[in-house]
C-alpha angles and dihedrals in degrees: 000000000000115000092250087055085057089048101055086044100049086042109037122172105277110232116284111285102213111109108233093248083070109128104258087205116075127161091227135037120182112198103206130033101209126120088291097043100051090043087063094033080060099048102049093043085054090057082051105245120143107265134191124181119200120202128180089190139024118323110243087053134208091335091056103047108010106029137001099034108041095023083066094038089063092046112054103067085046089056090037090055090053094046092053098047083057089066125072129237076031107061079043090079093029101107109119129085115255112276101252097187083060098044095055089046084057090055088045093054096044083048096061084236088281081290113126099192090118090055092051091050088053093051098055093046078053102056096232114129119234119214106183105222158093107287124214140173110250095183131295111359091343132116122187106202115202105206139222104249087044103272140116145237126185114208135192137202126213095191117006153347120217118208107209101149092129133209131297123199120271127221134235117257096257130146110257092354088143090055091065103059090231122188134261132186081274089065106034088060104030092045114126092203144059113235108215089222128040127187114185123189117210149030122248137074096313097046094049096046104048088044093061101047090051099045079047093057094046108260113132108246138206123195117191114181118167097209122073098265153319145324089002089181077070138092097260094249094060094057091042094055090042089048090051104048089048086058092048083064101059099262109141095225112198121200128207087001118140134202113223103161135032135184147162122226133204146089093331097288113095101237099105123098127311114249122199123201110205141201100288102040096271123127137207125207121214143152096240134013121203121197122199103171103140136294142264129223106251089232088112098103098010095104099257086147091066088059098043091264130139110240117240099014126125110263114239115219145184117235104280082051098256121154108259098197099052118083116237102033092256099125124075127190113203131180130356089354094083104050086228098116122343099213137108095227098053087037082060098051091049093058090045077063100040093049089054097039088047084053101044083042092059104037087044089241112114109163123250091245094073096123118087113317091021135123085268110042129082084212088159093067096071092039118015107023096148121203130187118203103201105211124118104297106034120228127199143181160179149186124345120357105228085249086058101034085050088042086056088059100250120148099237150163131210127213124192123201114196091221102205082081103071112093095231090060101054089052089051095054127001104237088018103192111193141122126206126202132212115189112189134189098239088204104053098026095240144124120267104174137344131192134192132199119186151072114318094354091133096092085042092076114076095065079067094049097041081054103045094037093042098048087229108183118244089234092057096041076065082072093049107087128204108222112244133286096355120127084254085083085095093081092066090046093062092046086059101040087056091042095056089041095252112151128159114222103257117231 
């Protein structure tokens, strides 16, 4: 049994807390309590419309036990120790191993202890109403919840229902893969224990961070990816630092490498060591596999069929996130659900328009603003969507890399900054190694896209994204001033680097 099963089974669902004289009727069901379903539950409560939020798990879904919260727990004394040992008179006493008995307290406590008493609490101060189930569609604007202790509720929307049940990862194809046990991102952040070989399979966010916490905590760890390298939604540079410094380590990184084949040996009894057999017909041993090989829309038993809907397929929307299949507009699709962004932080804001759009819908008042940019358009998600990968070093972007900007047919022109040029930098970490990115429409004068690879770059980002986001013209970022000497001061590097017709070829 993996740690996260003993989680869910020290910690079930406790029976649904709605006393049975609730109204049945609401004018809003969210299906899903996690970040972005909370975020539109509170919207729509707050434009006081009747909501009801129904949750199979813990509320505060995947972000706040399996991934966001605890990923970045474990994280952050791994990163804190490298910056350190970058400073003199500090690298001088660090000469122990992490603590890993204290690390993985930190990522407990950050994890609420996989208790979501907190969340409840914040749901009732909210007004929003709590039915502990499994949520399904039961045709237009109805949900049929089977609940914990056996029973059954039937529910109703007036205006609207809001589908936020997320994404899981999804396995490889691979003969037996479910006999192994293998990891997922659950396991990889909720594990109790250390394995002394790692073998992680991928290359994006999830397969660079966790490599890095469990090289970091002394396990030897093995990273296959098929493809050339790492974070390939990237700009190139930022996959190649990150892959160096992961070799630096100590992690054997393997690139175009496949799996085709996975095991597990012992007495029988399938709890000895994984065994991967690879493109090639070599194979590698170790105690846990991860794989972090992309993720699946969770659609696939939440009653799509009784709308005319395919189970487990990705939900296409509108904007403002409304289901674009399903006659009538009743039916919202927030978050990782609907492929437009997989991140907490732009599920979130979703739902912050979806929320607002759901409200002006059912009182007959949409604002005049709906168009991009508006109240009721996720406009971001097509042009600023930010995202932070928090290895060492960090790497952060926003916005277009200079290969898609170029794809989408704009005339631009890309600037690099080695970062470990900028003062503020070299007082941050002796030896800082880091680029930054600019890429600029070259017909309107504005940002399309930045990156930025290197220690301590992740609050760095949403100047970028202010920026991007914003339109802000070239000639008015000149006003505004980096504080000296910060690491900001690259900003003003860039500037001067387009002003003066300096531009470094792009990859």
């Amino acid at each position: 049994m993996s740690a996260s099963d003993e989680q869910r089974r020290d910690r079930e669902p406790r029976p649904d807390e709605a006393a049975a004289d609730r109204p049945e009727e609401y004018d809003v069901i969210v299906l899903g309590a996690g970040p972005v379903g909370e975020n539109v539950a509170d919207r729509t409560s707050a434009a006081g419309l009747a909501t009801v939020i129904v949750e199979s798990e813990l509320v505060g879904g995947e972000c706040s036990y399996w991934a966001c919260m605890p990923s970045k727990a474990l994280l952050r004394p791994v990163t804190a120790r490298a910056d350190a040992r970058r400073v003199p008179g500090v690298r001088e006493r660090l000469t122990a191993p992490l603590e890993v008995s204290a690390v993985l307290a930190h990522r407990d406590a950050y994890a609420s202890h996989w208790h979501d008493d907190g969340q409840v609490d914040w749901l009732k101060s909210a007004g929003i109403d709590l039915v502990r189930g499994r949520g399904r569609l039961d045709g237009p604007r109805r949900v049929t919840v089977d609940l914990p202790d056996g029973g059954r509720r039937q529910l109703t929307a007036r205006h609207a229902v809001a589908v936020c049940t997320g994404s899981r990862a999804a396995l490889p194809p691979l003969p037996g893969v479910d006999r192994v046990r293998p990891w997922t991102s659950r396991e990889a952040t909720s594990s109790r224990t250390v394995p002394r070989r790692l073998a992680v399979v991928g290359g994006g966010v999830v397969a660079v961070e966790m490599a890095t916490v469990y090289r970091a905590l002394g396990a030897a760890v093995t990273v296959l990816v098929r493809g050339s390298g790492l974070l390939d939604r990237m700009e190139p540079f930022a996959g190649e630092l990150v892959a160096r410094s992961l070799t630096e380590a100590g992690v054997d990184l393997r690139t175009g490498t496949s799996v085709t084949g996975v095991r597990r040996t012992g007495d029988g009894d399938g709890s000895g060591p994984v065994v991967l057999t690879l493109d090639g017909g070599d194979e590698l041993e170790a105690d846990e596999v991860l794989f972090a090989t992309g993720r699946a829309p969770r659609t696939e038993d939440i009653g799509l069929e009784t709308i005319g809907l395919s189970p487990g397929r990705w939900l296409e929307v509108d904007d403002s996130c409304r289901v674009t299949q399903v006659p009538d507009g009743w039916l919202y699709a927030v978050g990782d659900v609907n492929h437009r962004a997989l991140l907490t932080h732009q599920g979130k804001y979703q739902a912050r328009i979806a929320g607002a759009a759901i409200g002006a819908r059912a009182h007959g008042t949409p604002p005049p603003n709906a168009g991009p940019w508006g109240a009721l358009s996720a406009t971001a998600d097509h042009a600023a969507v930010p995202q932070v990968v928090f290895t060492d070093p960090e790497a952060a972007s926003v916005g277009l890399t200079a290969a898609r900007a170029r794809e989408s047919g704009r005339r631009v022109r890309v600037v690099d900054q080695d970062m470990g040029q900028v003062a503020g930098a070299g007082l941050y970490a002796e030896g800082y190694r880091g680029r930054a990115r600019i890429v600029v429409d070259e017909d309107r004068g504005h940002l399309l896209g930045a990156t930025f690879v290197g220690p301590g770059i992740g609050e760095l980002l949403h100047s970028a994204t202010v920026a991007v986001a914003g339109e802000v013209p070239l000639d008015r970022l000149w006003h505004a001033v980096p504080a000296y000497p910060t690491i900001s001061e690259v900003w003003l590097r860039l500037l001067e680097k387009y002003r003066d017709g300096a531009a470094e070829p792009a990859e």
